[in-house]
C-alpha positions as CSV (number, residue, x, y, z in Angstrom):
1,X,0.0,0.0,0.0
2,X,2.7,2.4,1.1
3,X,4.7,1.6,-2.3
4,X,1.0,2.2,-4.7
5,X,1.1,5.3,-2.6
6,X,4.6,6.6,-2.8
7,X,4.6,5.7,-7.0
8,X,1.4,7.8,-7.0
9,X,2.9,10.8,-5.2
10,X,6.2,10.5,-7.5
11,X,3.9,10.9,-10.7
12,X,2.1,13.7,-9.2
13,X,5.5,15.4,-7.7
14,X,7.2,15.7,-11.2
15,X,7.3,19.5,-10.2
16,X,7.5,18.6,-6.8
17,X,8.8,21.4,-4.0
18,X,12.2,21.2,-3.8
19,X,13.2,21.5,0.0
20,X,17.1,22.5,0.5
21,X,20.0,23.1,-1.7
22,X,23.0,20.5,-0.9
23,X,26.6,20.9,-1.0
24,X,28.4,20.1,-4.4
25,X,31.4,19.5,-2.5
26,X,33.1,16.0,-1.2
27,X,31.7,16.8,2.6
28,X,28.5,15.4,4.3
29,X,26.2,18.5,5.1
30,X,22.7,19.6,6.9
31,X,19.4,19.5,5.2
32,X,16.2,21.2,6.2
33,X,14.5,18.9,7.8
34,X,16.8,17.4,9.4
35,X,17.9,15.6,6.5
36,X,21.3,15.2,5.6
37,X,23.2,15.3,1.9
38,X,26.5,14.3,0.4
39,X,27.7,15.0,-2.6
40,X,31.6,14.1,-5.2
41,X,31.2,16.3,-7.6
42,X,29.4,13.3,-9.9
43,X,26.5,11.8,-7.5
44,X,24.4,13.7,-5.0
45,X,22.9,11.6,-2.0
46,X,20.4,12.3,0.8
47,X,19.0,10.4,3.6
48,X,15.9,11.9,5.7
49,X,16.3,10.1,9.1
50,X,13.3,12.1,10.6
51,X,10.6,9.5,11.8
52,X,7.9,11.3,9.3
53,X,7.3,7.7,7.5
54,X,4.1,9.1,6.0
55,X,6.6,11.1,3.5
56,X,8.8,9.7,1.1
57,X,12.1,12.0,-0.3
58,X,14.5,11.4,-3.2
59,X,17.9,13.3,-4.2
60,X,17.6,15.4,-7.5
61,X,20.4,16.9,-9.0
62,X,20.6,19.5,-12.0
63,X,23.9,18.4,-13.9
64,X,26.5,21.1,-15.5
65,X,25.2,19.8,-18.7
66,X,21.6,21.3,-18.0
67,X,20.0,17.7,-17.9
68,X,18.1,16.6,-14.4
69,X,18.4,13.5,-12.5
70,X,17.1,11.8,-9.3
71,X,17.6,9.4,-7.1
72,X,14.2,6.8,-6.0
73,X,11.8,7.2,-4.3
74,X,12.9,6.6,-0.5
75,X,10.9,6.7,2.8
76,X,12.0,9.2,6.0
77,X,12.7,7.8,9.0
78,X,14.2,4.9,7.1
79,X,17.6,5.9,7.0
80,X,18.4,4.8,3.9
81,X,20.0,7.0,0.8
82,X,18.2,7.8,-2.1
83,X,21.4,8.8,-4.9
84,X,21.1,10.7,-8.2
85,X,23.9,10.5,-10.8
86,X,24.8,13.1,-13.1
87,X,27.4,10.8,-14.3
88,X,24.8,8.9,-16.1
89,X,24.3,11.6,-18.1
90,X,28.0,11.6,-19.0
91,X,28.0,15.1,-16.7
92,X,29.1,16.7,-13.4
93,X,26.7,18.4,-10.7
94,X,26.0,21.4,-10.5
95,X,23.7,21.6,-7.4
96,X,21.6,18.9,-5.5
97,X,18.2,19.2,-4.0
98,X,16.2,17.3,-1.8
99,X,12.3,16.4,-3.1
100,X,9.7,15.4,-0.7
101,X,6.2,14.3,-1.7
């Protein structure tokens, strides 16, 4: 149910609000919302260990070659790491973001 859910709220979030702006460098940095984000240069990752499970979060990154990617859908309070790659788009990052829906 929560996964029919989530994919419904991804669909509707294409435009979702994007809460934060993460780091693009190597370090491990605070999020609003008590999320935290990483970031290489190439991949931007986030993790939203705040025990809201009824919202689900993914990294998004706009890459230095104007294309946008993000990471999958992931829970909070789950503590995993939801990771998007500009490298699959043969790119760098130029700033991460943290959607929730």
């Amino acid at each position: 149910m929560f996964k029919v859910r989530a994919l419904a709220l991804a669909a509707a979030a294409a435009g979702s609000l994007a809460l934060g702006v993460g780091t693009a460098g190597p370090a491990s940095a605070s999020a609003p919302g008590g999320c935290v984000s990483w970031s290489d240069g190439v991949t931007y990752g986030a993790s939203c260990p705040r025990s809201d499970s009824a919202i689900v979060f993914r990294a998004a990154a706009v890459c230095n070659n104007g294309q946008q990617v993000f990471g999958p859908w992931k829970p909070t309070g789950s503590g995993l790491w939801s990771y998007a790659y500009c490298s699959s788009v043969n790119s760098s990052i130029s700033y991460g973001h943290i959607d929730f829906a």
